[in-house]
Each structure stands twice: as C-alpha cells, then as structure tokens.
N, C-alpha and C positions, 0 to 999 in steps of 0.2 A: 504494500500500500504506500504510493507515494503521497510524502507530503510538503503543503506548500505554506509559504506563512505572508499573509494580504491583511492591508487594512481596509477590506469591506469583504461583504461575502458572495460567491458563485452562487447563482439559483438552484444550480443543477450539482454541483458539490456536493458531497457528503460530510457532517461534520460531526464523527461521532459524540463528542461531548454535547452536542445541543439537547437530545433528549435524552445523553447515559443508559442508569436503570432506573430514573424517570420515578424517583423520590416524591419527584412535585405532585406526583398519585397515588404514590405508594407510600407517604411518610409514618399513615394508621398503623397499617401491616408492619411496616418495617421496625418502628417503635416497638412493637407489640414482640418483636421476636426477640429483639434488645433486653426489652426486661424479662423473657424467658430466660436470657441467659444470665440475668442479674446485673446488667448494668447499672452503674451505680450514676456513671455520667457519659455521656455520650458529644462527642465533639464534630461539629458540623460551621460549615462557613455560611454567612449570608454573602447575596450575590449584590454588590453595592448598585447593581443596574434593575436591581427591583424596587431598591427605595428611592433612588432618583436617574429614571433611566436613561437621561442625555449626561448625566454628572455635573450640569450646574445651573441646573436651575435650583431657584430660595426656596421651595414646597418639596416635602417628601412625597412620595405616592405610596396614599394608602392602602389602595390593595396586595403590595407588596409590605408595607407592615403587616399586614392584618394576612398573611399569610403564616409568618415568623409568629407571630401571635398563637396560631391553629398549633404549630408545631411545638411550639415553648408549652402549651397548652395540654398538648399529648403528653410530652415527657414530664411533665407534673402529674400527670394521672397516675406515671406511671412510675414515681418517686426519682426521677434520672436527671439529675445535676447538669442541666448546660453547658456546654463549653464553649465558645463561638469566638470565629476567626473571623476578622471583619475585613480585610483584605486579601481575597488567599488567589495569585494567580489569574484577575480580572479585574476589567474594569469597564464601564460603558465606553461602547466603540465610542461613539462623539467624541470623548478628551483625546482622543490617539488620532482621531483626523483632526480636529478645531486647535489642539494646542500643543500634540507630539509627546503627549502621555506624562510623563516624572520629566521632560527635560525641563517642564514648564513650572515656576515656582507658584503658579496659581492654584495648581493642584492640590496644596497644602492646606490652603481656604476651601475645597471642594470636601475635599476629603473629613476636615475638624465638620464640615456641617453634615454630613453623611455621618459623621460617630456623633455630634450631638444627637440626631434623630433620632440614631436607636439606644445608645443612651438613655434616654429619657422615655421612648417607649417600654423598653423593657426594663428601668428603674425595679428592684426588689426580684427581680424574676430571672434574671439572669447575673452571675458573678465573676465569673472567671471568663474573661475576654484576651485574644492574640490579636494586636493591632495588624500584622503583616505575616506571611506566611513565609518561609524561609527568607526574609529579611536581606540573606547576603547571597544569596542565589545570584545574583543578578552582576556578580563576578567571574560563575562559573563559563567557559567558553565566552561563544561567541551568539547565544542566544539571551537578551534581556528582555526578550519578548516576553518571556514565562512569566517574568515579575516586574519589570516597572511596565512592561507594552511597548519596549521601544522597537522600532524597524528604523535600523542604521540608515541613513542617508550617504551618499556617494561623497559628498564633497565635505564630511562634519568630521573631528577630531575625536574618533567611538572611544578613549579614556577618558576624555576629558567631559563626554557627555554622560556617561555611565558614571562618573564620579560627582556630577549635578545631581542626579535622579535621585544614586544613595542619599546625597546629602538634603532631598527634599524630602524623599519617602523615609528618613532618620528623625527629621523634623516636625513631621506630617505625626510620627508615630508617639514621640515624647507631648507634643502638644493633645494628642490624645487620650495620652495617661495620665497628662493634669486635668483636663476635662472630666473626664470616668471618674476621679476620684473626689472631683469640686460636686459632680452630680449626685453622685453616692459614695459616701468611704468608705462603705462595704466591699467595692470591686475590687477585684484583683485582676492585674491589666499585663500581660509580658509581650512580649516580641518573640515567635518563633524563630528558630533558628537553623542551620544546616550545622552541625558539629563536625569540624573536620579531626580525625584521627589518622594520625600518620606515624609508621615505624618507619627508621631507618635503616636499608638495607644493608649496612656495615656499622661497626664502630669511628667508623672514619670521620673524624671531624666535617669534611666536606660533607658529607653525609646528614651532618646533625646541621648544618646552617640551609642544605638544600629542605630538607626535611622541614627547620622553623619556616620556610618562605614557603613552601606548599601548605603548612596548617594555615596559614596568613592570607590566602586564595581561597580554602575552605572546599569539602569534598563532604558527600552523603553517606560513605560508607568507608570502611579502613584498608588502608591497602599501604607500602612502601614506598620509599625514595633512594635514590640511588643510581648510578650510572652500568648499562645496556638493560635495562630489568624487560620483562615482557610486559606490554600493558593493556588491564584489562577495561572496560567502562559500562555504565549504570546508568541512567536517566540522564541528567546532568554532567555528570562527574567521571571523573576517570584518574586512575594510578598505577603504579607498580602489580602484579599479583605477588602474592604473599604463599609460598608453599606450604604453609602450615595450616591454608585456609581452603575450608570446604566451598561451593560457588552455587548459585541458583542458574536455574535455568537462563536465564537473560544475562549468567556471567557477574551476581552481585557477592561480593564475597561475605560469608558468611563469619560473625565473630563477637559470639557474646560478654567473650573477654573483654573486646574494646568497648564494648557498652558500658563498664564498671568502669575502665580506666577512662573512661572521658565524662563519666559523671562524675569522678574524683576530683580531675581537672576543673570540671565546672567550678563544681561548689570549694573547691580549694581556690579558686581568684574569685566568687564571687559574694563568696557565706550568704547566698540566699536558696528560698525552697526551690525545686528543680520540678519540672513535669514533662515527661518524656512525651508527645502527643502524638510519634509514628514511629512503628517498629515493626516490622510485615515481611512479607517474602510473595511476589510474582513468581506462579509456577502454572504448568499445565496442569489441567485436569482432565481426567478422566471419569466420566458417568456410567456406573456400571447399570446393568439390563432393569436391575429394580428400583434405580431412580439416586439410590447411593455412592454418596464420595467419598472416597476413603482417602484424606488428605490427611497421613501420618505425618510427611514432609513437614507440614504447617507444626505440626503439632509439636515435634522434635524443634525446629528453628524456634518458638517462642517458649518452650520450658526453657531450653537454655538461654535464653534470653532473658526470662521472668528471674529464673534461679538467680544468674547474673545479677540483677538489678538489686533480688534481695540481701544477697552479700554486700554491695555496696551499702543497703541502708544498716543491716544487723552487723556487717563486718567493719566496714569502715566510715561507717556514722555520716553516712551523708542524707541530708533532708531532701527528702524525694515526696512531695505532696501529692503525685497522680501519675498515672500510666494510662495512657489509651492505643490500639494497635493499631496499627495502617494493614487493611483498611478491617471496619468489622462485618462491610457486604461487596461483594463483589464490586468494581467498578472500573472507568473506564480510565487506564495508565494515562498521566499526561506526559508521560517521560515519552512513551511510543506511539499513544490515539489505538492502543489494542485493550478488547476486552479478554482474547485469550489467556491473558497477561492475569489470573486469579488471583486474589489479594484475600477474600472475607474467609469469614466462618460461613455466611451465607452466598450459595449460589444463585446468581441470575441468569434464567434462558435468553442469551442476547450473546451473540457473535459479533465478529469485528467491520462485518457489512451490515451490520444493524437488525436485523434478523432474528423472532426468534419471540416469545410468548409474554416477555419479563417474569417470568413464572419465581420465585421462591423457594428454595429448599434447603435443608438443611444440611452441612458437610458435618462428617465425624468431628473435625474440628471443634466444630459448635457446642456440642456434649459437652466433650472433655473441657471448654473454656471455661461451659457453664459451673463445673468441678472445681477447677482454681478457683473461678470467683466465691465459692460457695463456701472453700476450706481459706481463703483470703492468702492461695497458696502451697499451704502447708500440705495438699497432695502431691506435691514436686520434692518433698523429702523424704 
C-alpha cells in the first residue's frame, strides 16, 4: 500500500484512519468490554477538529463537546478514570493550509482556547490530561507531519523550522498546564513523551558520547550505538539491533529491561510521579475456525513488561502512578496506515483495504489481562 502525505484530500483515496474501528459507534460496546476487563482508567485523545473544526474560530462546536460528554459519561457508569490526550497526532486541516501548522506562533492562541473549552467543559469529570502526544516526535526523521502537520517547503530552512514549531507547540503546552490548573487544581496535566533508550555498542568512549547525542534525538524503542552495527526500525524511529534482543514482527525490539532502566532515568532527573500510557507489541494474527485468538505473543511481551515495571516500583522505588497498554482494541498503526498490524486485547473485523464487519471479539489476551488486573499483578509471581 503506497503512501502519500497532501494537505487536502483525494475523493477517490483511501484513508484508512478516517473511519479506523469507528469508536465514534462503537464507544457503548467498547467501554463495556473495558470494564469487563476491569479497567480502572482508560486513555483516549479528543480530536481538536470536533471542538473547533476550522481551529480558529472564538465558538467551540457543541456537538463535538457533547459527544466527549456521551463518552466521559459511559466510563462513569462504568467506574473508569479518564485519561485524555488533547493533542495527539492532529489537527484541523484549515491551520496547515491558512497558516502552515506549528510554524505559525498563532497556533498557540488556537490551541490555549481549544484547552480552555474542554477544560471547563469537562471541569470535575475529567483529571489527568497529556497536552501533546509524543511531544519530541517531531525530531524523529524527516517526517513532522505526524506531530506538529508540517509539509517541508522546497525553499525553507527544515531545522530551523522544526525548531519554531517545538518551540510553539513547548509553549502552547506549558500555557496549558497553567490554565488546567487556574480552572481546577485538581488536574493533573503532563506532556507525553517518546523515551529514548540507548546502549552503547562498546565501552569505547566514542561510543558513550555517540550514544548521549542519539538519547538527545530521542527513539521509541531501545536499541544501540556504535560504528558498522546493522540497523533495524519501528514507526518513527530506528537504531542499532541489539543481539541480546528478541524483535516483533515489524522488527521492534523487544526489552523489558529497558523499561525499568529508563523509568529509573526518569524519575532519577525528575523526582516526579511517572505514567507509562503505551506499551504494546504489533503482530499478526491468526483467527482460528471457532472464532478464537490465541495471542500468547501478546501475552508473554506484556508480563515481562508489567513484571518489569513492578521491580522498578517494589525494587527501586520509583513513583509510577499509572500504566495503560498501547493499544487495548485493535487499531489502525499510524506508524504504517495497516490494520494487520494487531495491537489490542480486543479484535476488530476490519482489514487494511477497509473491509470487513467491525465485529468485536475477544483474544486470549483479554482473559489473562482481565487476571492481572484483578490480582493488581500478583498472578505474574
């Protein structure tokens, strides 16, 4: 499936993200399978083109509040703690034609009145808010389309323009975290992040200073540094491969270790609570004759992942307030635009030409999460 990246849209295109697995109909059901499995919080973005869908006009659109409403409304029913991203990988096309996305400092005013709206609509009902969705993403390559919307221009200076956008969309986000918390002091407001973890592929000094300047570029997943190494890549991101590391299907390398050592790092520079909000594995599936997934894969990648995390909080006392997986329903990769690409606990009938019933069901996965959730764990020892 080739893909192309335009600021307007083809008629005749296909664009798998426009209707995914189509939440916007299924968010009842979907809830409903979430607290089967004892979700305690569930973490989902608003789409800033529902509450003001050119991005700058002074009125929010109510039917897209009053959508977020139905939803926040569900997971209240059904005891599940909010989590919401207000930024995450979008934005109304209008700002990316009318004023060229983050390079433009207006967008800063766009955006504080977009967080005022919901803000104050969801006042008491929602708590824990991520202004921007991986925040530093928009260093990784040569694609900042993902996160600030930019499409390079031929004749622009792309550092010096990508180093405008951070500096807006850095602005945009702290001016949000004094508002959220001027509105209610209750909120609790962070900035998602991309954690890079990097080994060095020798002791070699050279090694340790290549090493610090790729954590300083920032990577999704851990991999090495070092000179002829093979290299492998992930969504965004790409490094060294690590011989001591198992790989998923699409080549992400697999390492629960570096989970504990970079939540150490965290909270070692920043002595604040930590919440991990994606930790997942993209693999094939297979549907056997009676309608069952038997995705051990999944299963094995997040104990040792979970176990991980818990050593960091019982072993080396780091404050970890929350865990959520990437993803907990099937959904459609924005790294690739595939839905073969399986992420959840829950499966959706819906192929990568869009094709297919949105049907629901449940993977083995799903069980056994329901298990952790229900021992807070202590089934993984």
């Amino acid at each position: 499936m080739k893909r192309e990246i335009h600021d307007h849209i083809h008629p005749d295109a296909y664009y798998p993200s426009h209707e995914a697995v189509d939440f916007y109909h299924h968010y009842k059901e979907d809830i409903a399978l979430f607290a089967e499995m004892g979700f305690k919080c569930f973490r989902f973005s608003i789409a800033w083109s529902r509450i003001f869908p050119n991005g700058d006009e002074t009125e929010p659109n109510e039917a897209g509040l009053e959508f977020y409403d139905n939803v926040i409304s569900e997971l209240e029913s059904h005891g599940i703690e909010p989590l919401v991203t207000i930024n995450h990988y979008e934005m109304p096309l209008n700002l990316v034609r009318k004023y060229g996305a983050w390079r433009d400092r207006r967008l800063v005013e766009f955006f504080e009145r977009y967080c005022k709206a919901i803000f104050r609509r969801y006042k008491g009902r929602v708590r824990y808010w991520l202004t921007h969705n991986e925040i530093n993403a928009m260093f990784l390559g040569e694609r900042p389309y993902h996160q600030a919307g930019i499409i390079y221009r031929e004749d622009e200076d792309k550092n010096q323009t990508i180093l405008n956008a951070a500096h807006y969309m850095l602005l945009a986000s702290a001016r949000a975290v004094e508002m959220g918390h001027e509105i209610d002091p209750e909120n609790k407001i962070g900035c998602m992040l991309i954690y890079p973890l990097v080994y060095p592929a020798t002791c070699s000094p050279d090694d340790q200073i290549t090493t610090m300047k790729k954590i300083n570029k920032t990577y999704y997943f851990s991999s090495i540094e070092g000179k002829n190494l093979e290299i492998v890549t992930g969504n965004i991101a790409s490094g060294g491969k690590n011989p001591y590391l198992k790989a998923t299907d699409w080549g992400w390398q697999i390492d629960p270790v570096g989970l504990r050592t970079s939540l150490n790092y965290l909270y070692d520079r920043y002595q604040k609570p930590l919440f991990i909000v994606e930790n997942g594995m993209g693999a094939l599936v297979t549907v056997n004759e009676d309608g069952s997934i038997d995705d051990d894969y999944r299963i094995e990648y997040l104990k040792e992942h979970i176990k991980a995390m818990m050593d960091a909080v019982e072993q080396d006392d780091v404050d970890l307030m929350g865990y959520t997986p990437w993803g907990c329903i099937d959904l459609v990769s924005a790294g690739t635009g595939e839905m073969r690409k399986r992420y959840g606990f829950i499966y959706v009938d819906k192929d990568d030409e869009g094709k297919g019933t949105l049907k629901r069901s449940r993977k083995k996965s799903f069980f056994w999460y329901k298990d952790v959730i229900a021992t807070n764990g202590q089934c993984l020892k």
